[in-house]
C-alpha positions as CSV (number, residue, x, y, z in Angstrom):
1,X,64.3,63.0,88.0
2,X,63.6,61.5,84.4
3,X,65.2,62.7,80.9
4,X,61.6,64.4,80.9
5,X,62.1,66.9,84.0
6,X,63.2,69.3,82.4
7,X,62.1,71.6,85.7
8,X,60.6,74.9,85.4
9,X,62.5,77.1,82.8
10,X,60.7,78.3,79.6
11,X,62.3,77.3,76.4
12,X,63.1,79.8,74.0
13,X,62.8,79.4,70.2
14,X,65.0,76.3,69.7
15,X,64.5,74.7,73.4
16,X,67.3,75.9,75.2
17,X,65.7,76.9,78.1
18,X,66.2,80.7,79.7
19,X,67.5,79.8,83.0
20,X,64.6,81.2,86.0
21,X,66.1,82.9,89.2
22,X,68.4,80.7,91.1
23,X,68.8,78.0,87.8
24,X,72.1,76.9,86.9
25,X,73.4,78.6,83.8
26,X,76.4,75.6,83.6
27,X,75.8,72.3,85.2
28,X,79.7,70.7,85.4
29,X,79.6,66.8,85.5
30,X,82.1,64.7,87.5
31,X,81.8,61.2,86.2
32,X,83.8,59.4,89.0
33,X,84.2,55.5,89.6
34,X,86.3,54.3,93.1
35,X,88.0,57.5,93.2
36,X,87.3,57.9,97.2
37,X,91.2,59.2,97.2
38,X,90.7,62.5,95.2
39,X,86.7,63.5,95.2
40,X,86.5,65.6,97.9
41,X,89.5,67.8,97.2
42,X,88.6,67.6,92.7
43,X,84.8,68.3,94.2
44,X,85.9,71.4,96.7
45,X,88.4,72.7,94.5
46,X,86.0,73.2,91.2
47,X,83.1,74.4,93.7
48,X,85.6,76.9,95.0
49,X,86.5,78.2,91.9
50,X,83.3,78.5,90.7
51,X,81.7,80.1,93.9
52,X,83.9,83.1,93.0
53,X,82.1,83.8,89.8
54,X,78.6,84.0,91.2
55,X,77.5,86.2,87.9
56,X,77.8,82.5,86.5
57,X,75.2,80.2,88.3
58,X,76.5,77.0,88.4
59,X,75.6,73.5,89.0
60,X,78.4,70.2,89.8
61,X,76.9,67.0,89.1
62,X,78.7,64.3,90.7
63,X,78.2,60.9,88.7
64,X,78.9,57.9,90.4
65,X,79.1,55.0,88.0
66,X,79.7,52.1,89.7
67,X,81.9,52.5,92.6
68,X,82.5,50.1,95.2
69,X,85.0,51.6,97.3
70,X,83.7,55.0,99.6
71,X,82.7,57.1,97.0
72,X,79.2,57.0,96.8
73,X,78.9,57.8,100.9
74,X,81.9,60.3,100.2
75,X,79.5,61.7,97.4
76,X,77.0,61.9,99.4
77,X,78.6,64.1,102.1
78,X,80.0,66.7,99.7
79,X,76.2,66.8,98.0
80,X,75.2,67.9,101.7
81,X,77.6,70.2,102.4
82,X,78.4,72.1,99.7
83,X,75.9,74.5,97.9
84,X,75.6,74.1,94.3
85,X,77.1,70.3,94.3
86,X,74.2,67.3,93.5
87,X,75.3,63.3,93.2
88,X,73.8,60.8,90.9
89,X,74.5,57.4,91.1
90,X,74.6,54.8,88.1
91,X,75.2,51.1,89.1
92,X,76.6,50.5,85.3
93,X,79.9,51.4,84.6
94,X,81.2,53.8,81.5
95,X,82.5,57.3,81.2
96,X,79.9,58.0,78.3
97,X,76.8,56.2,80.3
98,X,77.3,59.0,83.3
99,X,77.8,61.6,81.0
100,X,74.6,60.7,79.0
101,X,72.7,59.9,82.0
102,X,73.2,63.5,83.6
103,X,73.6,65.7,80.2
104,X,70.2,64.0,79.4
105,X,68.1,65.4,82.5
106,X,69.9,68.9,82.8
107,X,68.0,72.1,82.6
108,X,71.1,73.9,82.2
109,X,71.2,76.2,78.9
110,X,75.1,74.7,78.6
111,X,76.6,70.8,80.0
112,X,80.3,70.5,80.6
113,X,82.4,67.7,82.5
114,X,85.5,67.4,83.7
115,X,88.0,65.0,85.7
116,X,87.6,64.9,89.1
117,X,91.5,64.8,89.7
118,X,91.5,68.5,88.0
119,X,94.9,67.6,85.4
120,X,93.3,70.5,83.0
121,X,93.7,73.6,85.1
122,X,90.3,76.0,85.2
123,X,91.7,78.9,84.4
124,X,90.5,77.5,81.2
125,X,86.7,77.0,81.7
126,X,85.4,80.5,81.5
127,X,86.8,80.4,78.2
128,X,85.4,76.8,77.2
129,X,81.6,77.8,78.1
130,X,81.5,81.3,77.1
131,X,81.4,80.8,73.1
132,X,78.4,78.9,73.9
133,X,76.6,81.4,77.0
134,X,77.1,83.9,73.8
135,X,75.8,81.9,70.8
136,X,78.9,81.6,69.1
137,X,79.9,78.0,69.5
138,X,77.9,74.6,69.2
139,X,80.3,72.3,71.4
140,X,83.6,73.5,72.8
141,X,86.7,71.1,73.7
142,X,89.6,71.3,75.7
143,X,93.1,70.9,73.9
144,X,96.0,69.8,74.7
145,X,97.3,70.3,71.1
146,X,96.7,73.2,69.6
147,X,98.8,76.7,70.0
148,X,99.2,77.8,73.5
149,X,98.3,74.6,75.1
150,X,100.8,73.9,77.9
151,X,101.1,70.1,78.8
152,X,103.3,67.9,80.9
153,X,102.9,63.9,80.2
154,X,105.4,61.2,80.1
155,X,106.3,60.4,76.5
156,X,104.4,57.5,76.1
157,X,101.2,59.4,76.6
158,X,102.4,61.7,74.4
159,X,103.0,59.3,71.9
160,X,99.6,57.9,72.4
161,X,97.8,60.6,72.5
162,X,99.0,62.0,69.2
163,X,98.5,58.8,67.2
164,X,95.3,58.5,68.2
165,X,94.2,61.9,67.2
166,X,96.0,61.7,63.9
167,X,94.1,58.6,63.4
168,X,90.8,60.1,63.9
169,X,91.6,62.8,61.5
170,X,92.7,60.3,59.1
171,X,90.4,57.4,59.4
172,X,86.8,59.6,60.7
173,X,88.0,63.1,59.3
174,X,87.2,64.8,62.5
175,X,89.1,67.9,62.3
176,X,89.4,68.4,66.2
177,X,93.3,68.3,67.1
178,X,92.5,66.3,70.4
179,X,89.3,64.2,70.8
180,X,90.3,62.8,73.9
181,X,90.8,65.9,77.1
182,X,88.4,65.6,79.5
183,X,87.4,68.9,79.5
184,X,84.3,69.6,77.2
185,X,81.5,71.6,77.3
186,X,78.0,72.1,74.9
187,X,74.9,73.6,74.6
188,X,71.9,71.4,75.9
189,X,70.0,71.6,73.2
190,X,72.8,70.5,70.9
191,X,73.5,67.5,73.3
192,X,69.8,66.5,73.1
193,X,70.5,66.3,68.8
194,X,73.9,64.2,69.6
195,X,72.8,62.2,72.4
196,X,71.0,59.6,69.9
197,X,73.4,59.5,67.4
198,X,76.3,58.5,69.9
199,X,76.6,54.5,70.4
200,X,79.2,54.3,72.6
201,X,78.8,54.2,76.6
202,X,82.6,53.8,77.4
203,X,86.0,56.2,76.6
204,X,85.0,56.6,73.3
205,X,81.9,58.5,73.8
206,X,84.4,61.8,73.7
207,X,85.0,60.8,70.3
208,X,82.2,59.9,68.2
209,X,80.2,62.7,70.4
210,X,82.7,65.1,68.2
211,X,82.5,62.8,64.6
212,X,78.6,63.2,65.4
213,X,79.0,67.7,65.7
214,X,81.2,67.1,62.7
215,X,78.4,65.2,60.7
216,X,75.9,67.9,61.6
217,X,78.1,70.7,60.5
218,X,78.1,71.9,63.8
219,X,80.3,74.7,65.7
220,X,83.0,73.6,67.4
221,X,85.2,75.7,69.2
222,X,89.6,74.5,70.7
223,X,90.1,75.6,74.0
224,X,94.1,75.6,74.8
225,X,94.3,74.1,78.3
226,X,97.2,73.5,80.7
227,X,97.2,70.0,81.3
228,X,99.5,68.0,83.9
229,X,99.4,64.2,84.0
230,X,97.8,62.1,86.6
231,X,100.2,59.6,87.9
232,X,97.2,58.2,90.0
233,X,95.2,57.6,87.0
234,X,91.9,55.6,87.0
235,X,92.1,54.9,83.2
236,X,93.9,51.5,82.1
237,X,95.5,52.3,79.2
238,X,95.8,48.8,76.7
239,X,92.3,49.0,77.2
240,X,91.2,52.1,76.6
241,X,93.0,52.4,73.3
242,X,92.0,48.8,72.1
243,X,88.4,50.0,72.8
244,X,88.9,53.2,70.7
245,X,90.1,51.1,67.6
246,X,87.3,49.0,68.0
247,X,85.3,52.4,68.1
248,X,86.6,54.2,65.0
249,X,86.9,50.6,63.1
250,X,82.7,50.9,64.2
251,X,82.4,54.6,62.6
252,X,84.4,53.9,59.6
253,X,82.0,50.5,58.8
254,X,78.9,52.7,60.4
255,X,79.3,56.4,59.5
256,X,77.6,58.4,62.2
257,X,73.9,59.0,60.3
258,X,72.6,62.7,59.6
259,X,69.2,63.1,61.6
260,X,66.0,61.9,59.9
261,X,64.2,65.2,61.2
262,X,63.7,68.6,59.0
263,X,66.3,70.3,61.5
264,X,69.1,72.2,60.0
265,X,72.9,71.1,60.0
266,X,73.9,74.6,61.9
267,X,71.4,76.2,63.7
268,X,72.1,79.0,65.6
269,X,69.8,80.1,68.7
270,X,69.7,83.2,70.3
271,X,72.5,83.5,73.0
272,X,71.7,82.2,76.1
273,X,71.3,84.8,78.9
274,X,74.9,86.2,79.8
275,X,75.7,87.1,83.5
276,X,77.3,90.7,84.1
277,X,80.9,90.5,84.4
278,X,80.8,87.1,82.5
279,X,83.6,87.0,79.9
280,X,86.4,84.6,78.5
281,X,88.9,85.6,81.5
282,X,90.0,83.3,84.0
């Protein structure tokens, strides 16, 4: 499917489409690369949860970027065997490329992702997509550090984490307490404004995705998550933070530009089409 499928929903006055009968209101992205230990049960737990909430239609996207271990035949399986579970592979690698890639040809009204090893418990979904199923959020984030947040991370994470988010407030004046939880969530036809303005294919696509929603004086809603560390984790962590100063060093030499178009810095679309029984309850 191209960025152009947008399948067979009608849009309604600002193109989020109305999902038709058996669409996906959600579609959940997995970006995975070599994680053949830990898809299956991330893929079967999240599709479990989600299957008991059938007055939210739901799609998972796994994204394979890259892999070269078992995970794209793994994938594969799981997309067979489970309803409401699809796989996309990527050959490039980068966080931010599979999150673009799949956000891009969704028909879903609302595009979320999380990590496949499930460290941000669910309990905290319904509440990250439902300010934007009822029109009252633009982009919603996971947070790991804002009041009633419960977290458990070895110090040095800690430490990490909170300098970096104290830098992007400082250095990009993006407000968000924490820029970096994998656990985000936004309306598609927000995503189709940001999508264009965001450079960065890597970790720091989380980042300047938010300094972009920022720029465009959009809505964004702080989820407080639950959060346990991954020992096990895929992401190399000199790395990733030496990529993210390059990133805000970027934004602060290359502000994030305002779009060219006559489009409004807030707009605010008729709610998308609300499932009974949906509410922010876990």
């Amino acid at each position: 499917m191209t960025s152009g499928d947008r399948g067979g929903a009608s849009p309604d006055h600002d193109g989020a489409p109305s999902p038709a009968t058996g669409d996906p209101l959600v579609e959940v992205v997995v970006p995975v690369l070599d994680e053949e230990r830990r898809l299956e049960a991330g893929v079967r737990g999240l599709r479990a949860y989600l299957d008991e909430r059938p007055e939210l239609p739901t799609l998972v996207t796994i994204v394979d970027n890259g892999s070269t271990d078992a995970t794209p035949g793994l994938a594969r399986r799981l997309a067979d065997e489970l309803e409401g579970v699809r796989v996309v592979r990527i050959e490039e690698r980068g966080r931010g490329l599979a999150l673009r890639t799949a956000w891009s040809r969704s028909t879903a009204p609302v595009v979320a992702y999380m990590d496949v090893d499930l460290s941000t418990e669910l309990d905290a979904f319904l509440p990250l997509v439902t300010p934007l199923i009822d029109g009252t959020g633009d982009v919603a984030v996971g947070s790991r550090l804002v009041p009633g947040a419960r977290v458990r991370r070895s110090p040095r994470r800690e430490v990490l984490s909170r300098g970096y988010n104290a830098l992007v407030r400082a250095a990009l004046g993006c407000p968000v307490a924490d820029a970096q939880c994998g656990f985000k969530a936004a309306r598609r036809p927000v995503v189709d404004r940001l999508l264009p303005l965001v450079a960065d294919n890597g970790w720091f696509f989380d980042t300047e995705l938010l300094v972009a929603a920022r720029r465009l004086g959009l809505r964004v809603a702080e989820v407080p998550v639950t959060w346990v560390e991954n020992t096990d984790s895929r992401v190399r962590l000199v790395h990733t933070v030496k990529e993210d100063l390059k990133g805000i060093a970027r934004l602060r030499r290359h502000p994030v530009a305002v779009e060219s178009s006559a489009a409004t810095a807030t707009d605010h679309p008729e709610p998308a089409p609300l499932g009974p029984g949906v509410s922010g309850a876990g």
